[in-house]
C-alpha positions as CSV (number, residue, x, y, z in Angstrom):
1,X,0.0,0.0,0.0
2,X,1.4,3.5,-1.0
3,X,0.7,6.3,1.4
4,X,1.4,10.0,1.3
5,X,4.0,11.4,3.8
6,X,5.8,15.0,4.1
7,X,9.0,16.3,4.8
8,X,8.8,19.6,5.9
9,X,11.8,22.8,5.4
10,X,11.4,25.6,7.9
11,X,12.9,29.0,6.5
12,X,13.7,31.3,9.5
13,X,13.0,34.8,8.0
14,X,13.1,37.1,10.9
15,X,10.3,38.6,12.2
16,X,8.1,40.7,10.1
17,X,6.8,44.2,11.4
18,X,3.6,46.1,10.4
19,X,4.1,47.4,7.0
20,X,6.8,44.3,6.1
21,X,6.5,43.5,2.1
22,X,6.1,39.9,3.3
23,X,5.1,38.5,-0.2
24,X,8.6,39.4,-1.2
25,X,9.8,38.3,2.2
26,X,8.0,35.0,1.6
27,X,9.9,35.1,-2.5
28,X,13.4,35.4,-1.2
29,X,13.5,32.9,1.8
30,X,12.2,29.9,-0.4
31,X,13.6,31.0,-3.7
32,X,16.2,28.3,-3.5
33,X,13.7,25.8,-1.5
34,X,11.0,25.2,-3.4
35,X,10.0,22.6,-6.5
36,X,6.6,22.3,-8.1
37,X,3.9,20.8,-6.1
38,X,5.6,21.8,-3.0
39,X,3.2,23.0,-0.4
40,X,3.6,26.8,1.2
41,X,2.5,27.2,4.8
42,X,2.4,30.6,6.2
43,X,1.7,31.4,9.7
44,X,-1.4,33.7,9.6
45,X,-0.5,35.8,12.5
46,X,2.7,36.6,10.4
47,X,0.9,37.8,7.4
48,X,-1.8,39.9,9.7
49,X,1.1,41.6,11.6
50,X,2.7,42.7,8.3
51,X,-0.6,43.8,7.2
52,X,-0.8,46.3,9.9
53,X,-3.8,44.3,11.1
54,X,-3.1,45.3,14.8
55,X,-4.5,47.0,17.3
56,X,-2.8,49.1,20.4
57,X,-4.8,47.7,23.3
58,X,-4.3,50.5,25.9
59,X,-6.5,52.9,23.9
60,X,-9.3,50.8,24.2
61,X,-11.5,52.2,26.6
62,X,-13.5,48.7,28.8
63,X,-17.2,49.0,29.6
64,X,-19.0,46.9,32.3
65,X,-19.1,43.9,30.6
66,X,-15.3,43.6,29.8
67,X,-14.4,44.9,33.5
68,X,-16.9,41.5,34.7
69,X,-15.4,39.0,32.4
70,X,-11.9,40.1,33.3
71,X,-12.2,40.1,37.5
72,X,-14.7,37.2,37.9
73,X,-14.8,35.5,34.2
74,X,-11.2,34.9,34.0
75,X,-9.7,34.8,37.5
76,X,-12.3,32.4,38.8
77,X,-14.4,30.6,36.7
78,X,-11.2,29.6,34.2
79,X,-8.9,30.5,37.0
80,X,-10.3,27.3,39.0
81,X,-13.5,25.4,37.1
82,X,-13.3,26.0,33.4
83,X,-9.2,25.7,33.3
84,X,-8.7,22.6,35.2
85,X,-11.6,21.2,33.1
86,X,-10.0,22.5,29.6
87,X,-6.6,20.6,31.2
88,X,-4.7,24.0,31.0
89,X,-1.1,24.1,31.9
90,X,-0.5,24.8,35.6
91,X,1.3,28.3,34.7
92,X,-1.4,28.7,32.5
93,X,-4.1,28.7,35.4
94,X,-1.7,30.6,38.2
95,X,-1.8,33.6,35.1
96,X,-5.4,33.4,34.6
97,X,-6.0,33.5,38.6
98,X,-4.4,36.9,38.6
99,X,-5.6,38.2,35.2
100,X,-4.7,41.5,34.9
101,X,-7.6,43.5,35.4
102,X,-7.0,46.9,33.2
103,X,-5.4,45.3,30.4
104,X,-7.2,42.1,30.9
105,X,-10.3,44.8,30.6
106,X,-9.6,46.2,27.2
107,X,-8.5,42.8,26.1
108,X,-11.9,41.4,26.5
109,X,-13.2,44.8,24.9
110,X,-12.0,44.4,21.8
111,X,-12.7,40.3,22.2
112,X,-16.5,41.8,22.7
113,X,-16.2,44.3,19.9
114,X,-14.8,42.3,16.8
115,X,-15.7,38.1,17.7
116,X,-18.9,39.2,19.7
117,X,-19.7,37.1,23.3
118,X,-19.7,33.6,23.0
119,X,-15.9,34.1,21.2
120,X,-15.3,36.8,24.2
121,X,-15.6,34.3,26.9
122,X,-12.5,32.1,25.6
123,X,-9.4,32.1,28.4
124,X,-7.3,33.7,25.4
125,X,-7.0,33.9,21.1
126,X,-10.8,35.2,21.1
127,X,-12.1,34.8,18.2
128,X,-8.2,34.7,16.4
129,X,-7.6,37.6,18.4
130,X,-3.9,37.1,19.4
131,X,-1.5,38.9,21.5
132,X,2.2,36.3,21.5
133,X,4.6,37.3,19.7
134,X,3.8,40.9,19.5
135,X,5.2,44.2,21.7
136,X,3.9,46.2,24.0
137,X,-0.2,46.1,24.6
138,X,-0.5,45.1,20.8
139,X,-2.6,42.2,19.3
140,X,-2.9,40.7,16.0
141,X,-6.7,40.8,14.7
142,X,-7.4,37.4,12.2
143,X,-7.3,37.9,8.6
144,X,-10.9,38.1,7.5
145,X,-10.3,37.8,3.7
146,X,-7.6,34.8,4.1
147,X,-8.7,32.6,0.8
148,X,-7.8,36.0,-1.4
149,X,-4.8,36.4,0.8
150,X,-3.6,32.8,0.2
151,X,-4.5,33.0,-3.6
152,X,-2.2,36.6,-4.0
153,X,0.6,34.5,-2.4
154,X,0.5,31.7,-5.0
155,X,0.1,33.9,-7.7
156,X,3.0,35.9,-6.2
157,X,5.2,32.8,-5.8
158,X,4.4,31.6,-9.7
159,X,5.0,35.3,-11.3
160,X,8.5,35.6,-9.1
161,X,9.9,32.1,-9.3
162,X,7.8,30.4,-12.8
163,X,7.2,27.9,-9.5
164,X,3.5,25.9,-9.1
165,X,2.8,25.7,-5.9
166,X,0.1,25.3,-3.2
167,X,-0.1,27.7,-0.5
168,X,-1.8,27.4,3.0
169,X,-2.5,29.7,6.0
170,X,-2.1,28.3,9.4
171,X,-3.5,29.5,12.7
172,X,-2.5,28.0,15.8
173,X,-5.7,27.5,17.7
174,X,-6.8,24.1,17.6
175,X,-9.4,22.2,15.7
176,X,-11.1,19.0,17.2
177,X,-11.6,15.6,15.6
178,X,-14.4,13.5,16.2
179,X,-13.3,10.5,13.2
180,X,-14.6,12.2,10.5
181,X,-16.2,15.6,11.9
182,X,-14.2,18.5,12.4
183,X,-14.8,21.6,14.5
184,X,-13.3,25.0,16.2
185,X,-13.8,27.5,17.8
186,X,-12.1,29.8,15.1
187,X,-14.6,31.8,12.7
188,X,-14.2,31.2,8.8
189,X,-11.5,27.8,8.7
190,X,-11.3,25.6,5.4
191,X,-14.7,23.7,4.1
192,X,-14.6,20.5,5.9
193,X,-14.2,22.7,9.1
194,X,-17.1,23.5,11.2
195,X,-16.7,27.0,13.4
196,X,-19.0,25.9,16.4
197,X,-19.8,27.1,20.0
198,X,-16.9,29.4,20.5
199,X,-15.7,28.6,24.2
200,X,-18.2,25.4,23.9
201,X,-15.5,24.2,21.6
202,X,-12.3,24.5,23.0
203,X,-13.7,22.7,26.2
204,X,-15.5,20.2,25.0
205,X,-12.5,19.2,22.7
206,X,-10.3,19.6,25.9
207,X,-12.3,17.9,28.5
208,X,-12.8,14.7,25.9
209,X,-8.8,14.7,25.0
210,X,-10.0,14.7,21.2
211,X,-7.6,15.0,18.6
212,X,-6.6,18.6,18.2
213,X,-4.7,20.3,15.4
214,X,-3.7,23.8,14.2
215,X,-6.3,25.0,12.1
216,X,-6.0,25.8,8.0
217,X,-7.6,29.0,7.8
218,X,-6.6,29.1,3.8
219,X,-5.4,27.1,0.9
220,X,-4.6,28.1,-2.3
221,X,-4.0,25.5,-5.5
222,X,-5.3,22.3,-4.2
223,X,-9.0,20.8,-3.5
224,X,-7.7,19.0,-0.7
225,X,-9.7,17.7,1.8
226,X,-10.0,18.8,5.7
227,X,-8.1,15.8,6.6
228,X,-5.4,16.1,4.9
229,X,-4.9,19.6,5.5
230,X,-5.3,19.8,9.0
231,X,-2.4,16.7,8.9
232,X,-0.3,19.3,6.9
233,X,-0.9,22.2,9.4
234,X,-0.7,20.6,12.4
235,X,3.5,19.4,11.1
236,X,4.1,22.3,9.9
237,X,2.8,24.4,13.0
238,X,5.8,21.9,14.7
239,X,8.1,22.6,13.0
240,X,7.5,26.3,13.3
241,X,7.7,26.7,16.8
242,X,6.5,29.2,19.6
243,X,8.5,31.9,18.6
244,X,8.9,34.0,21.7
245,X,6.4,31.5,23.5
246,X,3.5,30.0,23.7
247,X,1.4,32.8,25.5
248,X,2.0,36.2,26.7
249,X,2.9,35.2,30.1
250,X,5.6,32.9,27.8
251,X,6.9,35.5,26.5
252,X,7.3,38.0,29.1
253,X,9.1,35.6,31.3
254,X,11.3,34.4,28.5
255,X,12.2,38.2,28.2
256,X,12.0,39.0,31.9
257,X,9.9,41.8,31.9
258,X,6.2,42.3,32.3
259,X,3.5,41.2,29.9
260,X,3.3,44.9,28.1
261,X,7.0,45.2,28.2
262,X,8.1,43.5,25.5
263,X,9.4,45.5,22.6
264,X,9.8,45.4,19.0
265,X,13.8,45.0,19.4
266,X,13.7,42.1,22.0
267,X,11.3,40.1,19.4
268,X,13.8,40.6,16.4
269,X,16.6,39.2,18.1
270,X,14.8,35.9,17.7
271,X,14.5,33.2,15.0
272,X,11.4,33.4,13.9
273,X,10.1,30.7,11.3
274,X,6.6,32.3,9.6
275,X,6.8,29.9,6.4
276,X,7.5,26.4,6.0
277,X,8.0,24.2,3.1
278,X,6.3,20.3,3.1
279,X,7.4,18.7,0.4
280,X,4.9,15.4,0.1
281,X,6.3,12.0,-1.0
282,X,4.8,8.4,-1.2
283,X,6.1,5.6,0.6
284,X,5.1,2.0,0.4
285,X,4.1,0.1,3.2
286,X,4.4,-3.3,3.6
């Protein structure tokens, strides 16, 4: 029997600012990389942040409701019910039992404003709202137009390097598998992909220990189905890394300063792997 593996080729490119031309950023780092049929995975909070799709977080003024979710929403009832029951990380739970309450505040203001309240109530990425690897009080907002986005990248890649490819945006939040069904809490993932619940979601995936992958927001020059691409995002979100960590509270410690004071400087002296390369090849099994 022949089945389908991937070897995957992660291009550290540095890390891309707001106004970075990250189509030719994405050109020159797998110029030399790349053969026909190759697949292109790009991290989606990479291509947002170059996009200047950011907001500043501390001139978000929080009403009632975000005030409530961020002192009794977040420090108890993920603090101690919702967290253990999601099987969050230990540090993970000690940070969300002293959730900052002003910037926790206009966090979940914005969380209110652009994914609405079910989305709001997640412990963190509301609705793709995303604040790792980014300085300061900033956050990266999803790409709402990420099929077009992914398509302009191909394109890109075939007028630039005469290369045919298949591109795919990758978002770290997780989809669930149930055998065959397929589910997040992310709005707008691939057909195949069913954007349920919003916290419901993530806990009920969590709580059950279903299978759980990074989610393919996008893909560009292939009719492939959810399966497969969730396979594909899920190695290639692997082999990309944390960056500067896995949440905010990652990366201030890694830096040792406090959640907001991360800077622009500290994150460029990192590696930071946006695209990577899967190259698919067949193998017979016996």
């Amino acid at each position: 029997m022949v089945v389908r593996r991937y070897k995957t080729v992660t291009v550290p490119t540095g890390y891309w600012r707001p106004g970075e031309d990250y189509l030719q950023r994405i050109v020159d780092c797998i110029e030399n990389q790349i053969q026909d049929g190759d697949i292109v995975t790009v991290s989606e909070k990479a291509i947002s942040t170059a996009r200047g799709n950011v907001v500043d977080e501390s001139t978000i003024k929080p009403g009632m409701m975000a005030r409530l979710l961020a002192k009794y929403w977040m420090r108890l009832v993920w603090g101690y019910f919702l967290g253990p029951l999601s099987r969050l990380r230990n540090e993970t739970l000690q940070h969300l039992r002293i959730y900052p309450l002003e910037g926790g505040s206009a966090h979940k203001q914005l969380a209110l404003e652009q994914t609405g309240f079910l989305k709001a109530l997640m412990f963190g990425s509301e609705g793709g709202i995303d604040a790792s690897n980014l300085p300061y009080s900033y956050v990266s907002l999803p790409l709402r137009n990420a099929p077009e986005i992914a398509q302009k990248i191909r394109s890109y890649i075939r007028t630039k390097l005469g290369k045919n490819v298949v591109v795919m945006i990758v978002d770290t939040d997780k989809t669930y598998s149930l055998r065959t069904f397929h589910f997040t809490p992310r709005p707008k993932p691939i057909n195949g992909i069913h954007s349920l619940g919003g916290v419901l979601s993530h806990i009920i995936g969590r709580f059950l220990k279903m299978r759980h992958r990074a989610t393919p927001m996008a893909v560009a020059g292939s009719q492939m189905q959810a399966e497969e691409a969730l396979e594909i995002a899920e190695i290639t979100d692997k082999a990309r890394g944390f960056g500067a960590g896995r949440t905010v509270w990652d990366m201030a410690e890694r830096f040792g300063v406090s959640v907001t004071g991360v800077t622009w400087d500290m994150l460029n002296e990192l590696d930071h792997k946006p695209v990577v390369i899967v190259k698919p090849y067949e193998m017979r099994r016996r």
